[in-house]
N, C-alpha and C positions, 0 to 999 in steps of 0.2 A: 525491170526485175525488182521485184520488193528487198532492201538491204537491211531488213531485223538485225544482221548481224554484221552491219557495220560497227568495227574497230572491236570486234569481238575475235578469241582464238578457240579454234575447237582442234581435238585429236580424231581421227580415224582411225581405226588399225585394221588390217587388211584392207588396205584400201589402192593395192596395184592393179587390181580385176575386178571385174562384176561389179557389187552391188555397191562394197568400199570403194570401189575408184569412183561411182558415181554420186555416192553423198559426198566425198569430197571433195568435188566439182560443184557439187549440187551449196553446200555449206558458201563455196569461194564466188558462186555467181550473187548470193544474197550477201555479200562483205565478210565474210567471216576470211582472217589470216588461217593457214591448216597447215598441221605435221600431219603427213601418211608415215603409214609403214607398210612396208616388205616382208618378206621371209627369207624370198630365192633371189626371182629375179625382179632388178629393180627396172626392168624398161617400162613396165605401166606406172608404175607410181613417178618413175622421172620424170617421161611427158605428162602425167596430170600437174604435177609442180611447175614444168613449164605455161601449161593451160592457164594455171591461174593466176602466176608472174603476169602475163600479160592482160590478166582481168586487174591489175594491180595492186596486187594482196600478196603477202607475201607469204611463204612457203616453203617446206623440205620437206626430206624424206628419208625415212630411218627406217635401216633394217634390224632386227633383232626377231630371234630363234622364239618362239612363244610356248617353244617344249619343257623351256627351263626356264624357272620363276624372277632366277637372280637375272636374268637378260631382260627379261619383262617388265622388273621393278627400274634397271638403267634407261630401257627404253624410255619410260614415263617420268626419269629425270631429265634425260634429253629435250626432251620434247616440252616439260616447265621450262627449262633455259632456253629456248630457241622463243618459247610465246611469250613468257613472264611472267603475263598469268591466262589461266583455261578457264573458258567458259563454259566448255564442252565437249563428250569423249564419247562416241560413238564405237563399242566393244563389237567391231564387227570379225573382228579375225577368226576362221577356225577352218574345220575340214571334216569332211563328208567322208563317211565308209560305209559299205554296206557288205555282209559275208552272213551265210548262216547262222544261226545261233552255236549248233554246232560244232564249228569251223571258228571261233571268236579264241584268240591265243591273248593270253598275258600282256604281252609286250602292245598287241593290237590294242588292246584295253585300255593300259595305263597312258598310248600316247594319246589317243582323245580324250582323256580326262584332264590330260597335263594341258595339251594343246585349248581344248574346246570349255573349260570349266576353270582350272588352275589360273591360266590368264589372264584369262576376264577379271575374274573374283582378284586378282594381286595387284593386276593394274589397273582396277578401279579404287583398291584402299589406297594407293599411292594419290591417285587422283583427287580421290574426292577430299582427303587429310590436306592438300593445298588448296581445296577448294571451300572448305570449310573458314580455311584460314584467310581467304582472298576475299569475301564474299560473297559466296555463294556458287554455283551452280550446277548443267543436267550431264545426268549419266545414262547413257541408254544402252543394255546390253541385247545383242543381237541375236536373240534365237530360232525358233524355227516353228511352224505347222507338225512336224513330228516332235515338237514336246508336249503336243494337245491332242495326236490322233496317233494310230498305228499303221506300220506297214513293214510287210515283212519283212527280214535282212537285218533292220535297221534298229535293235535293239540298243549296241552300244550309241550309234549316235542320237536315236531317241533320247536314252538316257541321260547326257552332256546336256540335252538341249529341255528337257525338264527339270532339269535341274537349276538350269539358269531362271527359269522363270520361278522357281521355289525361292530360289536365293535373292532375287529380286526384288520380289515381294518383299521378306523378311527384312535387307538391309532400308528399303524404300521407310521401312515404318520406324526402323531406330533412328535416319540420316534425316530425315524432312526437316523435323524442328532447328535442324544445324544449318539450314540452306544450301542443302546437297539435294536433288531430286532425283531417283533412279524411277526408272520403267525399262520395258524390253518390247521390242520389237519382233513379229513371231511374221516372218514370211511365208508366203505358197510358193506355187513353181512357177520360179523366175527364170526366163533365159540368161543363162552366163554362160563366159567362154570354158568352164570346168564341164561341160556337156560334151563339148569335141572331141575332152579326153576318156572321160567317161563313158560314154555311149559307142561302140563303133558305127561309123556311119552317119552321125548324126546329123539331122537338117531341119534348121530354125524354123520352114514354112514347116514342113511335114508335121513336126512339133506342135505350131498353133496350131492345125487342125485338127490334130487328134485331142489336144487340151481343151480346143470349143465345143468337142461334145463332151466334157466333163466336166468342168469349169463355168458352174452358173452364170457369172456374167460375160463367158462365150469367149474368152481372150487367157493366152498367158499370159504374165506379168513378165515386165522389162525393168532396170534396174531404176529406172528414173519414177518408178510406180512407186519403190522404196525410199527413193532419196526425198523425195517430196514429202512422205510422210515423217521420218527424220527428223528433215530441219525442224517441221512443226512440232515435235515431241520435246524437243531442246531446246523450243523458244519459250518467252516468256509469257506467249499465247496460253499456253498448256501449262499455265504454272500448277492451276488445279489437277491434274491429272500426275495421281502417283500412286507408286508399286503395283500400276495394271501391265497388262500383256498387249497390246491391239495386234490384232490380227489380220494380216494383209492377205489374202489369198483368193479373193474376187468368188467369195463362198463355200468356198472346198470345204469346210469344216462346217460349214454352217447348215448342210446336205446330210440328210438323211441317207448314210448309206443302203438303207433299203431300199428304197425309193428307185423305180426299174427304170424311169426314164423322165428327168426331170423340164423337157423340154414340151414333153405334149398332155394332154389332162387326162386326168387317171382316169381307168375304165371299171372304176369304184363307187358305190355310189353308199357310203356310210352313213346312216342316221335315214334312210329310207323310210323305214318302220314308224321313228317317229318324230321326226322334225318335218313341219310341214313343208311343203315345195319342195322335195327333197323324192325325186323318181327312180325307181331301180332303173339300174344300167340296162337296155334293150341287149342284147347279145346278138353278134351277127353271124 
């Protein structure tokens, strides 16, 4: 395994499930030390800190509420005293809602903004204000495929997750010169275990195959699709690469939603008239 970040420390936050549990695996197999956090429960984040004790890196795990900003900004002192210093904070914590627009109350509102925007944005000025002063380094906040496209339901969390990627941007352009780095990472549909709860009935295979007729390159995404690209955002690889989005979702976005079926060739034949070699469609 390539160790870029050996004797390096990185943060994950939500990092006891999915996608956070697997970059911070993903971080500890290439040398990086790692603090996770929790929310609830801590049994995913405990065994991955056991995981990577034994990859020989050391490791905890820290809970803290990421609905309230004062818990959010101790967390990210915690987590300076446990490392010493960060060389990298992967803002992956948040949470998914979907309701009517309709149907969308106050309280619903303000906790995804607090939880999915407030966080991020608090415990990255904590971050990067010691990372400035340490020498430098990456911040990558986590956002989504619906901050770049639409789908019904899913306005407020749409919203959190373009946002991120605005604010990104923005902080990416005042921080560079200080040798802080921001970008965000914008996922498609990844298998995690918040599907089981989510969905009634759900099943993984079922899943992939209904995602391979949708999903240009024929597969859902698994969390190790994300952690891999990650690491690389955070290394010193990517140093040129700042305040963009990349886009992981194996083309979902990249798809003309018109387009009736992208798997077989159109029964179109445009530019007939007057591009030469170019034959009307026979119709059968």
């Amino acid at each position: 395994m390539n160790e870029r970040y050996a004797g390096k420390n990185v943060i994950v936050t939500g990092s006891g499930t999915g996608i956070g549990r697997e970059v911070a695996l993903q971080f500890a197999r290439e040398g990086a030390n790692v603090v996770l956090h929790y929310a609830h429960s801590s049994a995913g984040a405990e065994s991955a800190v056991e995981e990577i004790k034994k990859m020989g890196r050391k490791a905890t795990a820290i809970k803290a509420n990421f609905g309230d900003v004062e818990d959010v900004k101790r967390f990210g002192r915690e987590a300076i005293a446990f490392l010493g210093k960060v060389d990298a904070l992967v803002n992956n914590a948040g949470i998914t809602f979907n309701k009517p627009y309709y149907e969308v109350t106050v309280e619903q509102f303000d906790m995804m903004y607090n939880v999915n925007i407030k966080a991020q944005y608090f415990l990255g000025q904590v971050i990067a204000e010691h990372m400035e002063k340490n020498g430098g380094g990456a911040i990558l906040n986590v956002t989504s495929v619906h901050g770049v496209s639409g789908a019904p339901e899913h306005s407020v969390y749409a919203g959190t997750k373009g946002a991120i990627i605005a604010f990104t941007r923005s902080i990416a352009v005042e921080m560079a010169h200080k040798g802080v780095r921001f970008n965000a990472l914008a996922p498609g549909s990844v298998q995690v275990e918040n599907y089981y709860k989510a969905c009634p009935g759900y099943d993984p295979a079922e899943s992939q195959k209904a995602m391979a007729d949708m999903i240009p390159c024929g597969f859902q995404g698994v969390p190790s699709d994300m952690a891999t690209v990650a690491t690389f955002l955070c290394s010193d690889e990517a140093r040129f690469i700042v305040g963009q989005t990349i886009v992981a979702d194996g083309g979902t976005t990249a798809l003309m939603s018109l387009i009736r079926d992208f798997r077989h060739r159109s029964d179109c034949a445009f530019g007939a008239d007057y591009l030469p070699g170019v034959k009307p469609v026979e119709r059968k």
